[in-house]
C-alpha positions as CSV (number, residue, x, y, z in Angstrom):
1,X,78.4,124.5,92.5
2,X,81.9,122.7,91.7
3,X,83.7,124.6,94.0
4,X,81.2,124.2,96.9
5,X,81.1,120.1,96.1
6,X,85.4,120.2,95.8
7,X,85.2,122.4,99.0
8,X,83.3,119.5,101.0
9,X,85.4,116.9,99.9
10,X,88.2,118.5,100.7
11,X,87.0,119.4,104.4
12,X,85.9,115.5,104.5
13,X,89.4,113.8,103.0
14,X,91.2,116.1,105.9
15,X,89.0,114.8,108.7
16,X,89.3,111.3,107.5
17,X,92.9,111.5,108.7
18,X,96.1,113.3,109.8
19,X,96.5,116.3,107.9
20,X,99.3,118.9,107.9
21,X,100.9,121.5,106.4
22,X,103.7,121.3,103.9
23,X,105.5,118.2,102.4
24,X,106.0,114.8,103.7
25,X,108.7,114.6,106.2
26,X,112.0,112.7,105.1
27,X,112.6,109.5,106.4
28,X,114.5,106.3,105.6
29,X,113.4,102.9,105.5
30,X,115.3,100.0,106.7
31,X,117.8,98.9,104.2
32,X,117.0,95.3,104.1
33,X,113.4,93.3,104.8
34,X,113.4,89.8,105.3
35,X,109.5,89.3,104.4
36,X,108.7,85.8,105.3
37,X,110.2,86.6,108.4
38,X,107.9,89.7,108.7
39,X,104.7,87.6,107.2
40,X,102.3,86.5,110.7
41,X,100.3,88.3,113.0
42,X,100.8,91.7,114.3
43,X,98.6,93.9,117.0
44,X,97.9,97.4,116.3
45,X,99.5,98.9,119.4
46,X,99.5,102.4,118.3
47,X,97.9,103.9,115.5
48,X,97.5,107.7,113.7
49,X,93.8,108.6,113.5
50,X,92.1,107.2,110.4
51,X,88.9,107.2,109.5
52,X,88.5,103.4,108.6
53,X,89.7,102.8,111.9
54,X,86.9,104.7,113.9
55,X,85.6,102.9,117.2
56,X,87.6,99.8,116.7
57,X,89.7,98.0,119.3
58,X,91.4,94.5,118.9
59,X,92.9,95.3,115.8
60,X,95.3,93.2,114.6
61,X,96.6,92.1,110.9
62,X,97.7,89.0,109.5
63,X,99.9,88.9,106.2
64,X,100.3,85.9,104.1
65,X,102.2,85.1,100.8
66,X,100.2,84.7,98.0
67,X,101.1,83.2,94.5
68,X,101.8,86.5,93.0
69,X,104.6,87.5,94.8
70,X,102.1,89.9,96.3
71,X,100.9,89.8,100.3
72,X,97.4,89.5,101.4
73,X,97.1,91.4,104.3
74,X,93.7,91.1,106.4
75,X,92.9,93.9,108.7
76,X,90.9,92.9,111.4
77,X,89.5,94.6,114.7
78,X,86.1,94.7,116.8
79,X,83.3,97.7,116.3
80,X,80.6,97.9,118.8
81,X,80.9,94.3,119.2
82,X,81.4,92.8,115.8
83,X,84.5,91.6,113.7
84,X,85.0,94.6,111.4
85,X,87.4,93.6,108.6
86,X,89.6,94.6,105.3
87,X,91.4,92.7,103.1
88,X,94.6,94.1,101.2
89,X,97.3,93.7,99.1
90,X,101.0,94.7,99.5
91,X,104.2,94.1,97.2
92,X,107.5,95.0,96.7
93,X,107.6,97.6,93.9
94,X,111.4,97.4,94.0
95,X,113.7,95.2,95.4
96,X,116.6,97.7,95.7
97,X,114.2,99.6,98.4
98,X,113.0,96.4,100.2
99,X,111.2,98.0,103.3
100,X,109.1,100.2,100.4
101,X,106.3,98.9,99.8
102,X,103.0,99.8,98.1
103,X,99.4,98.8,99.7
104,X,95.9,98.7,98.9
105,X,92.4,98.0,100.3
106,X,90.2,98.2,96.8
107,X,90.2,96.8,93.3
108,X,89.7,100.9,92.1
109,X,91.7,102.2,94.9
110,X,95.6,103.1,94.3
111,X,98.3,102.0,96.1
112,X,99.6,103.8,98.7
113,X,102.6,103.7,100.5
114,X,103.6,101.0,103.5
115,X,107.4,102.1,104.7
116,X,108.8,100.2,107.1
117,X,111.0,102.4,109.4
118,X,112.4,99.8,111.8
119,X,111.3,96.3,112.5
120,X,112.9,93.4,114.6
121,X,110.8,91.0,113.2
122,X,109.7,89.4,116.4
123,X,108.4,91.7,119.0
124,X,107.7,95.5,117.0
125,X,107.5,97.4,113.3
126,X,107.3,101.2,112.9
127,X,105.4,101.6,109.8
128,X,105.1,105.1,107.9
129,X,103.3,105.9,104.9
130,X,103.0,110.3,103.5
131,X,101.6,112.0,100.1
132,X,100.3,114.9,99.2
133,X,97.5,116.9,99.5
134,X,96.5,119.8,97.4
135,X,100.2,119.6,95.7
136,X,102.7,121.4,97.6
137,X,100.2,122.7,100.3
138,X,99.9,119.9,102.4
139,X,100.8,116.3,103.0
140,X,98.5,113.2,105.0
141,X,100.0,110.8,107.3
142,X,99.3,107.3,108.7
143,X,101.3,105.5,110.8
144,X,101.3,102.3,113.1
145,X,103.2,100.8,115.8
146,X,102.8,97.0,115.8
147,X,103.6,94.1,117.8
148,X,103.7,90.5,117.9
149,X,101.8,90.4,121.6
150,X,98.6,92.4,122.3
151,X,101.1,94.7,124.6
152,X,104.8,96.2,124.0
153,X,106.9,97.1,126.4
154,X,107.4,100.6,127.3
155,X,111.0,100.6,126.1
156,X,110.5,99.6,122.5
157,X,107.4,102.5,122.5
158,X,109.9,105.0,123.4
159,X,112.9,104.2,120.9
160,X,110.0,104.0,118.3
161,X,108.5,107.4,119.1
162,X,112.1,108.9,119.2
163,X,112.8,107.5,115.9
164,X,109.7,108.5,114.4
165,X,109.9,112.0,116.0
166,X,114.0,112.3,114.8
167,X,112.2,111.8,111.3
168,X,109.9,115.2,111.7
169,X,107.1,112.8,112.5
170,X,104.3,114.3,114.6
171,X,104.4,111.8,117.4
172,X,101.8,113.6,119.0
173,X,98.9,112.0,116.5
174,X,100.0,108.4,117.8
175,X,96.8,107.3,120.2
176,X,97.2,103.9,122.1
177,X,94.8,100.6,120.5
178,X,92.3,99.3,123.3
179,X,93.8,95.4,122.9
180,X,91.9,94.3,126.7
181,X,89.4,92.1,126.4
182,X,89.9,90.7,123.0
């Protein structure tokens, strides 16, 4: 019975996002991050498949500075017509890796990893985050492209693809976030 119940929640963690084979690609971080300059809105322009994310469009997030030296990060997008929303946490775990940062979205829940790849502070950010799954037999991925505007242009899209993709990043799990209408 064990088996059968580990079995099915395996079969639902893989569907809940990007799964694949092997360890986490290596990538590097940017070597500095300036965070009140990277506090503020941002629009999800594109986005790996996630669960939490399913039938949303508008997505956006906001991060703010709390007391704590910790960020409060509110997810926010539109599902079948309402405001769907998630509220976060991020932080520094070490200031010699700046761009390393560690996020969650629950009191129980872990943190996970938020790397920022590359980010000009005022038009895009390339954000990564990899662990394992089932040890050494697999790793899952997010990963967002975000912007300051509702729309990016084409340019910036492509040198973020080719650095994600120069990193052994799957580019092909990127799909575009609907941001008309909003």
């Amino acid at each position: 019975m064990w088996s059968i119940l580990v079995f099915l929640g395996c079969v639902w963690a893989t569907a809940a996002q990007v799964v694949r084979p092997g360890g986490c690609p290596k990538t590097v971080t940017q070597t500095t991050l300036d965070l009140p300059q990277y506090l503020g809105n941002w629009y999800e322009i594109y986005k790996f498949w996630a669960i939490f994310e399913v039938g949303q469009k508008c997505v956006e997030a906001n991060y703010q500075m709390k007391n704590n030296s910790h960020i409060r990060v509110d997810n926010a997008g539109v599902r079948s017509g309402r405001k769907v929303e998630a509220i976060g946490d991020l932080y520094m775990p070490d200031t010699n890796h700046p761009a390393n940062l560690k996020v969650k979205f629950a009191e129980s829940a872990p943190y996970g990893d938020y790397w920022v790849l590359d980010t000009d502070y005022k038009n895009y950010t390339l954000i990564y985050s990899c662990g394992p799954f089932l040890g050494p037999l697999g790793h899952v991925e997010f990963s967002w492209i975000l912007s300051r505007q509702r729309t990016l242009d084409q340019s910036i899209v492509d040198k973020l693809m080719a650095k994600a993709k120069a990193f052994g990043i799957d580019t092909g799990h990127f799909s575009k976030t609907d941001q008309t209408g909003c």
